[in-house]
C-alpha positions in Angstrom: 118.6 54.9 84.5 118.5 55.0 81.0 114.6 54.9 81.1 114.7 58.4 82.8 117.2 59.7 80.7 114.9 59.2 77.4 112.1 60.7 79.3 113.5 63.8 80.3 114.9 64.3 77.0 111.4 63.7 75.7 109.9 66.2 78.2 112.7 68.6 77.5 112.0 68.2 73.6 108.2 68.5 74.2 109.0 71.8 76.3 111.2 73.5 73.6 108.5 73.0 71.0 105.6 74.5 73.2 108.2 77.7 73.8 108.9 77.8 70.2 105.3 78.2 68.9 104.4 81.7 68.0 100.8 81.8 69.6 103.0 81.7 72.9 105.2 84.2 72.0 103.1 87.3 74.0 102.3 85.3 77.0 106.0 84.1 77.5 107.6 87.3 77.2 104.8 88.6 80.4 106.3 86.0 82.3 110.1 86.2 81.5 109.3 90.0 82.1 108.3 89.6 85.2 110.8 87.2 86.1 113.5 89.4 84.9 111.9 92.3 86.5 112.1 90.7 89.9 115.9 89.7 89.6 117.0 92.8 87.9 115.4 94.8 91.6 116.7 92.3 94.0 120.6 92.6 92.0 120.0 96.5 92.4 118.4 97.0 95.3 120.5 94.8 97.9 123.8 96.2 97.5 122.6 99.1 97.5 120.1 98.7 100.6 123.1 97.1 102.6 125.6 99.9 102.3 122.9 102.8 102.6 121.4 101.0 105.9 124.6 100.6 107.3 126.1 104.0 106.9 122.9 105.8 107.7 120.8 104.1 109.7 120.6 103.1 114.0 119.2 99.7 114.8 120.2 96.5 115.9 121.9 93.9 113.5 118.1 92.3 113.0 116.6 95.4 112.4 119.0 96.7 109.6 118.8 93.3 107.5 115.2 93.4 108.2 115.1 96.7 106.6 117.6 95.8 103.9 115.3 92.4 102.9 112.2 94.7 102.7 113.7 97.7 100.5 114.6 94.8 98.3 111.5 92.9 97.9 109.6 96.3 97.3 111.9 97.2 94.6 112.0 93.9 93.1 107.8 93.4 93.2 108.0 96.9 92.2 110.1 96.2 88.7 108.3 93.0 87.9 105.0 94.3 88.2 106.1 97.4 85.9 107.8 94.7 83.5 104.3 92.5 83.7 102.2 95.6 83.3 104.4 96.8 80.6 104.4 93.8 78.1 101.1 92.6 78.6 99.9 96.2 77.3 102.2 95.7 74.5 100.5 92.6 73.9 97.4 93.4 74.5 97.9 96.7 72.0 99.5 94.6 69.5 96.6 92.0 69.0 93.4 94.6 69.5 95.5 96.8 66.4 96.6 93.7 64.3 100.2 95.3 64.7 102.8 96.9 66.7 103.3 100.7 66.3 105.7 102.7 68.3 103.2 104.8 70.6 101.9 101.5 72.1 105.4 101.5 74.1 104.6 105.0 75.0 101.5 104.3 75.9 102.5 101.1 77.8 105.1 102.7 79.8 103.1 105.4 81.1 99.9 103.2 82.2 102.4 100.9 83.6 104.6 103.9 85.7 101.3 105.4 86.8 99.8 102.0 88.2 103.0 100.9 89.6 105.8 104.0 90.7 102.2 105.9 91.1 102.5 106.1 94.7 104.7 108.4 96.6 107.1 106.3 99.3 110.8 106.0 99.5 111.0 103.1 97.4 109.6 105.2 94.0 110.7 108.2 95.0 114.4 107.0 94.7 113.6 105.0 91.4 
């Protein structure tokens, strides 16, 4: 037991320098982005799909969650692909300039809106 306690320390130790290097840095915040992106729509969305289906909408029980689960996942995928789209442009500005400058989250947001919320459905129309 205490063999497999010293190598998940190890592995935990080798893991926080590797998040700690600063080469990293741009490529990390993509991915926590886009993770944050995807929980931030699913805590939004669901309570907010569950009381709006079942005060508005006919159906069966099946048919309501069913609409409930997809409202969420297209608002979540929605967010995290804005979120992903979003910092790697920052990133991507940030190393073609050699450093950050406020228009390039200007710039960022609007390329990102435009590929993501470009379309019209329900989903973006009520974000």
């Amino acid at each position: 037991m205490a063999g497999g306690g010293d190598s998940l320390r190890a592995l935990l130790r080798a893991a926080n320098a590797l998040l700690q290097q600063r080469r990293y840095h741009a490529a990390l915040a993509v991915i926590k982005g886009f993770r944050n992106g995807a929980v931030y729509g699913a805590k939004i969305r669901a309570p907010h799909a569950l009381v709006m289906t079942f005060l508005f909408k006919s159906g069966s029980l099946r048919e309501k969650l069913k609409s409930i689960a997809q409202a969420t996942y297209a608002h979540s995928r929605n967010l995290a692909y804005f979120v992903f789209t979003y910092k790697g442009l920052l990133a991507a500005q940030s190393r073609l300039q050699g450093k950050k400058i406020p228009f390039h989250s200007f710039l960022a947001a609007c390329i990102g809106g435009w590929l993501v919320f470009g379309d019209n459905n329900p989903i973006n129309s009520q974000v």
